[in-house]
N, C-alpha and C positions, 0 to 999 in steps of 0.2 A: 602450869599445864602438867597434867599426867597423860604418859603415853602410856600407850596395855599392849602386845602383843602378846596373839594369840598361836597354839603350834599343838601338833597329836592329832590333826584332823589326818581322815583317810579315807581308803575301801576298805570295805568290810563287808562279809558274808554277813545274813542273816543270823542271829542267835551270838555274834559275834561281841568282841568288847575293843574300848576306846580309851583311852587316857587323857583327856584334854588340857593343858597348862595354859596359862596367864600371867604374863611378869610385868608386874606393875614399877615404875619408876616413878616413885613418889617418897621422901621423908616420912611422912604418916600413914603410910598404910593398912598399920589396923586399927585407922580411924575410921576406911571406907567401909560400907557395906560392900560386897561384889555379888556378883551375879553372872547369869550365864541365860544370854537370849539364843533364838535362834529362825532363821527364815527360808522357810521352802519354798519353791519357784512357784508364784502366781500366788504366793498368801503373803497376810502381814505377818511382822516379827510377833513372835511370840516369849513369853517367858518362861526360859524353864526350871533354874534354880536361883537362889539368893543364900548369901552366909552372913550375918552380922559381923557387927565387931568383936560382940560377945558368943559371937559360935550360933548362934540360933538359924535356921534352916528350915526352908521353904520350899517346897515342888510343886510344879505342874500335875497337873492327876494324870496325866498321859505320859506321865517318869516317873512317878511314885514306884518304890519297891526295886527298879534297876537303875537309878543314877545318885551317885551320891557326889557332893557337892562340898572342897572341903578346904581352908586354906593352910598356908605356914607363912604367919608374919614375917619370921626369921628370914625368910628367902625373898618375900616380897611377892610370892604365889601364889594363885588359888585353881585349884585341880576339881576336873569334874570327871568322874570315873563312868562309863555308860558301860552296862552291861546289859544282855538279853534283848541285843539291837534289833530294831524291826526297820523295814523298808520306809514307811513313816515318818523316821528320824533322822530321814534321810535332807540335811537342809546347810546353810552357812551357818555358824557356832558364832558368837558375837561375846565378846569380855565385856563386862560393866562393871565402874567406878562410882558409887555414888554420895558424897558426902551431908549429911543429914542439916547441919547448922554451919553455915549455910546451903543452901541446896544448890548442887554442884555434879555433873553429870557427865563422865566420860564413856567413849567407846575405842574398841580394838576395832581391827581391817576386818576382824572372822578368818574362819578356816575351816573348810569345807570338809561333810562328814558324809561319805557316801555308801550306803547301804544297801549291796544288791547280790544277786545269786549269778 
């Protein structure tokens, strides 16, 4: 079993930034891919980044250019920086684990990101 907690959610004005962290407790963790979903009241979850094992990175076109997505093996971390916050991105933040051979899928609790004036 890997647990993920998730921590850096807040309030935040509009135009504002975020720092998101994820600590994984797993032996191999730069064997997972991670990820960063997220779900706003009355939608489904959505995806917003991925980072390989190899570093390779993935966005949502509605985070393209202000979220960047990024790990440190070392720490057992993986950090999602949100900058240029809109009201929009206003939702729960969700950590994902997901191991490719075999396919293997964890989740964090989330932690709430809230964006308003």
């Amino acid at each position: 079993q890997v647990q993920l907690v998730e921590s850096g959610g807040g309030l935040v004005q509009p135009g504002g930034s975020l720092r998101l962290s994820c600590a994984a407790s797993t032996s191999i963790f730069s064997r997972y891919v991670m990820g960063w979903y997220r779900q706003a009241p009355g939608k489904q979850r959505e995806l917003v980044a991925t980072i390989s094992s190899g570093g390779n990175t993935e966005y949502a076109d509605s985070v393209k250019g202000r979220f960047t997505i990024s790990r440190d093996n070392a720490k057992n971390t993986v950090y999602l920086q949100m900058n240029s916050l809109k009201p929009e991105d206003t939702a729960v933040y969700y950590c994902n684990a997901r191991l490719l051979l075999p396919t293997m899928l964890y989740w964090g609790q989330g932690t709430q990101v809230t964006v308003s004036s």
